[in-house]
C-alpha positions as CSV (number, residue, x, y, z in Angstrom):
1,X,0.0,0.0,0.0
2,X,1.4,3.5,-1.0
3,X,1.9,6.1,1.9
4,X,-0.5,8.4,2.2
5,X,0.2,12.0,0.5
6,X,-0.1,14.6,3.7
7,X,-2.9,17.1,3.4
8,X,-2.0,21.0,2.8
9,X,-3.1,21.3,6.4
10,X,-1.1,18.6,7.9
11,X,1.7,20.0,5.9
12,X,1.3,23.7,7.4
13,X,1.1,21.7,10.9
14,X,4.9,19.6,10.1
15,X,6.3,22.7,8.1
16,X,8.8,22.2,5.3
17,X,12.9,22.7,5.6
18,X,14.6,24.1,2.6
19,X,16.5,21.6,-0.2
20,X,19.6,21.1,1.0
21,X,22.2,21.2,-1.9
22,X,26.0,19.9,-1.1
23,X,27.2,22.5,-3.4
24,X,29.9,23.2,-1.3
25,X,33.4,22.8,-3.8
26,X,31.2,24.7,-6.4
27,X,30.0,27.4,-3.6
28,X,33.6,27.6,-2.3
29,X,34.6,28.6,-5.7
30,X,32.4,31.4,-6.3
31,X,33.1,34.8,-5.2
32,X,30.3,37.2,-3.4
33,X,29.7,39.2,-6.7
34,X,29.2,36.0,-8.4
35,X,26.6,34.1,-6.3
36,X,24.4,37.1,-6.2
37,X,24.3,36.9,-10.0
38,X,23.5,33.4,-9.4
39,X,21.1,34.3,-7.6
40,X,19.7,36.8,-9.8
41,X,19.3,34.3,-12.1
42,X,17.1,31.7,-10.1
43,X,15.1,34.8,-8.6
44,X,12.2,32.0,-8.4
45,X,13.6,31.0,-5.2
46,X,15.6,32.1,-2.2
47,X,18.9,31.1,-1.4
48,X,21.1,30.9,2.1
49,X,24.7,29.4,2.3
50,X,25.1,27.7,6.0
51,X,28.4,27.4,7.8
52,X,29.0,24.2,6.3
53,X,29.1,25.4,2.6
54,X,25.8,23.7,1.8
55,X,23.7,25.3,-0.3
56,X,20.5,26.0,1.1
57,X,16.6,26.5,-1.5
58,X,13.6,28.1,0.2
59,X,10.6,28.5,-0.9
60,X,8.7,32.1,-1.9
61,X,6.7,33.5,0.5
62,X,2.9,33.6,0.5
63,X,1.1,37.2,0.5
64,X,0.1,37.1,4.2
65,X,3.6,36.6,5.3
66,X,4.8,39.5,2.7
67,X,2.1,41.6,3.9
68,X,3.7,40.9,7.4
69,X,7.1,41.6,6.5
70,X,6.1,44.8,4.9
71,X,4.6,46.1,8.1
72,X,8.1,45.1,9.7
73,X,9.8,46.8,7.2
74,X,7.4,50.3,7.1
75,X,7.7,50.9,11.0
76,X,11.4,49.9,11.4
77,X,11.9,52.2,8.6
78,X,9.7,55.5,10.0
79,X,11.9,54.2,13.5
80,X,15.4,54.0,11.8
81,X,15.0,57.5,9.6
82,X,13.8,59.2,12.2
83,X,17.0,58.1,15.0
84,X,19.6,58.0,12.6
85,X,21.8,55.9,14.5
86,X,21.8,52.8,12.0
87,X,20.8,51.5,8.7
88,X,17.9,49.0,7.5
89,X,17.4,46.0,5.2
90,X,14.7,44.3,3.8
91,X,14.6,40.4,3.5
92,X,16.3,40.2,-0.2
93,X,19.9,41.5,1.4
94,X,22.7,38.9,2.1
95,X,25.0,39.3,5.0
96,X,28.5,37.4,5.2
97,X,28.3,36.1,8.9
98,X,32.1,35.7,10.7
99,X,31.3,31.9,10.6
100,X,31.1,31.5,6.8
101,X,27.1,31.5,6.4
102,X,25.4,33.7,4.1
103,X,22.2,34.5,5.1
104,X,19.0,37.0,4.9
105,X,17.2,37.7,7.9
106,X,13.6,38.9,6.9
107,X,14.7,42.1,8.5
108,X,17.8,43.6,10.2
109,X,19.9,47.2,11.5
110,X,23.5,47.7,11.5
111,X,24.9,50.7,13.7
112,X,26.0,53.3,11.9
113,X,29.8,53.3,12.8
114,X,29.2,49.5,11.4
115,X,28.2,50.0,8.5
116,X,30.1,53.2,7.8
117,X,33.4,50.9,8.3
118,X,32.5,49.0,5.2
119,X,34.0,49.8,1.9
120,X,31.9,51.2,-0.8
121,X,32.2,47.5,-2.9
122,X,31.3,45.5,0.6
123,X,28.1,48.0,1.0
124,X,27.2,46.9,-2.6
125,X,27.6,43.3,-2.4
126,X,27.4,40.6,0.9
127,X,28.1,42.1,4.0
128,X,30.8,40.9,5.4
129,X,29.2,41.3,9.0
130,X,26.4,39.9,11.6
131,X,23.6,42.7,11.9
132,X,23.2,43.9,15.1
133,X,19.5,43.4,15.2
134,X,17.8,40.3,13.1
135,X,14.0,39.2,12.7
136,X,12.7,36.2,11.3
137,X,9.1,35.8,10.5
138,X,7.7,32.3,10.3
139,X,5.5,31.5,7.1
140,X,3.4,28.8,7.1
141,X,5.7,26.1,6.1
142,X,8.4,27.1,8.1
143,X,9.6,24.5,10.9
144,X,9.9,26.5,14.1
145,X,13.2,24.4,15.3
146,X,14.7,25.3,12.1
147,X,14.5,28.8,12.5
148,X,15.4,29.0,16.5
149,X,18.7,27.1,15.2
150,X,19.1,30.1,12.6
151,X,18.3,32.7,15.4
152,X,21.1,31.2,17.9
153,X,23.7,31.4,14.5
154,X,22.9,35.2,14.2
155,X,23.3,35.7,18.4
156,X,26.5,33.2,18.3
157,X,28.0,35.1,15.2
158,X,27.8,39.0,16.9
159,X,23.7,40.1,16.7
160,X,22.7,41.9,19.9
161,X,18.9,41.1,19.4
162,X,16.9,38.9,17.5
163,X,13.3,39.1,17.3
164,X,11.7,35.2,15.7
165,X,8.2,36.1,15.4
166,X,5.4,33.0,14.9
167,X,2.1,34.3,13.7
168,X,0.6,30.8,13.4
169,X,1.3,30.1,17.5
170,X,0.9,33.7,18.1
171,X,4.4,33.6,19.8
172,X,7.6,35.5,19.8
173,X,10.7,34.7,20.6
174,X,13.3,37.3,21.6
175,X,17.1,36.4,21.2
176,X,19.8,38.1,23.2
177,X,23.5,37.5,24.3
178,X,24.4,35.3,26.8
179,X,20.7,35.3,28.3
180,X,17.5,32.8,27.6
181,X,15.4,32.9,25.2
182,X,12.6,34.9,26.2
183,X,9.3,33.4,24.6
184,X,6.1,36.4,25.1
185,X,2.5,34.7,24.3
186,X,0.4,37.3,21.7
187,X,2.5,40.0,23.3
188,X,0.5,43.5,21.9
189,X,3.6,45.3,21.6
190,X,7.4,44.4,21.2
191,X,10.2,46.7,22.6
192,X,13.8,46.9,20.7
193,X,15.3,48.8,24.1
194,X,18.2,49.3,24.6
195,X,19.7,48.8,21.5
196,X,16.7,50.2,19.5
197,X,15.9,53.5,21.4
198,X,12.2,54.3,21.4
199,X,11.5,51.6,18.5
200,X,8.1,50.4,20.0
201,X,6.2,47.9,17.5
202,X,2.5,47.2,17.4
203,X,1.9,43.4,17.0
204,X,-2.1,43.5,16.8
205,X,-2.2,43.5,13.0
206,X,0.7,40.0,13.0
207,X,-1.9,38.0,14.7
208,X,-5.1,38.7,12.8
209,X,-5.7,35.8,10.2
């Protein structure tokens, strides 16, 4: 008897890690300017590197979770303008972490003196840095263990706050140095203090469905 196929619901429920490609001679090979062309070229998916050198396929997102993200990216913006004290990125930018991964948090900030200590080529192409402050933003087939593991990397490789933030559970999980994970049930607000001074964000809109 054939195995059942799993339901689109059970399939939300289990969530679905990304295609894990062991690329690594060929990824080794190429240089920053050339895997973003690479990437440009397969725009149809995303693409991480981990640690390892594997080469790492995730899926698009669906429109709640880009309507999510762009919320994220609206109010850290109107925050980040206004203070002046760092810069922003939306989820398409690649950062260089110190450990070898390359990977794009669905939002992040750099300090200023950070970023201005980059050349003018390493602002244009991967970062060769950890943001300071990271959010991931689970979709609906995202397993929740394997972004907590990607959270820890970002805290492990020099990030000084890390929001992971689970519509479906109504959860977030809040990353920091050398402390616990703090886990807040349908909190209605999230503070970046102290790092993020005065960035307050309103988390009603994340949990309507």
């Amino acid at each position: 008897m054939s195995a059942a196929v799993p339901s689109i619901k059970t399939q939300e429920l289990i969530g679905v890690d990304p295609i894990v490609l062991h690329f690594k001679p060929i990824v080794e090979k190429m240089t920053d300017e050339e895997f973003l062309e690479f990437c440009n070229l397969n725009d149809e998916w995303r693409f991480e590197v981990t640690s390892e050198g594997d080469l790492e396929m995730m899926l698009p997102t669906g429109t709640g979770t880009g309507y999510r993200n762009a919320m994220l990216i609206k109010a850290l913006g109107v925050w980040a303008e206004a203070d002046g004290a760092g810069v922003y990125f939306d989820s398409d930018t690649m950062f260089r972490l110190p450990n070898g991964a390359k990977r794009s948090p669905d939002m992040a900030w750099i300090r200023r003196e950070g970023w201005d200590a980059l050349s003018e080529e390493e602002q244009e192409g991967i970062a060769p840095l950890c943001p300071d402050f990271v959010v991931e933003l689970r979709s609906r087939f995202d397993r929740l263990k394997k972004l907590q593991k990607k959270m820890q990397e970002y805290i492990d490789n020099g990030a000084q706050l890390g929001w992971l933030i689970d519509p479906r559970k109504k959860k977030v999980y809040i990353y920091r140095p050398g402390l616990s994970v703090e886990e807040l049930d349908e909190p209605e607000t999230l503070s970046g203090e102290p790092l993020l001074k005065g960035f307050v964000l309103p988390m009603a809109k994340f949990w309507r469905k």
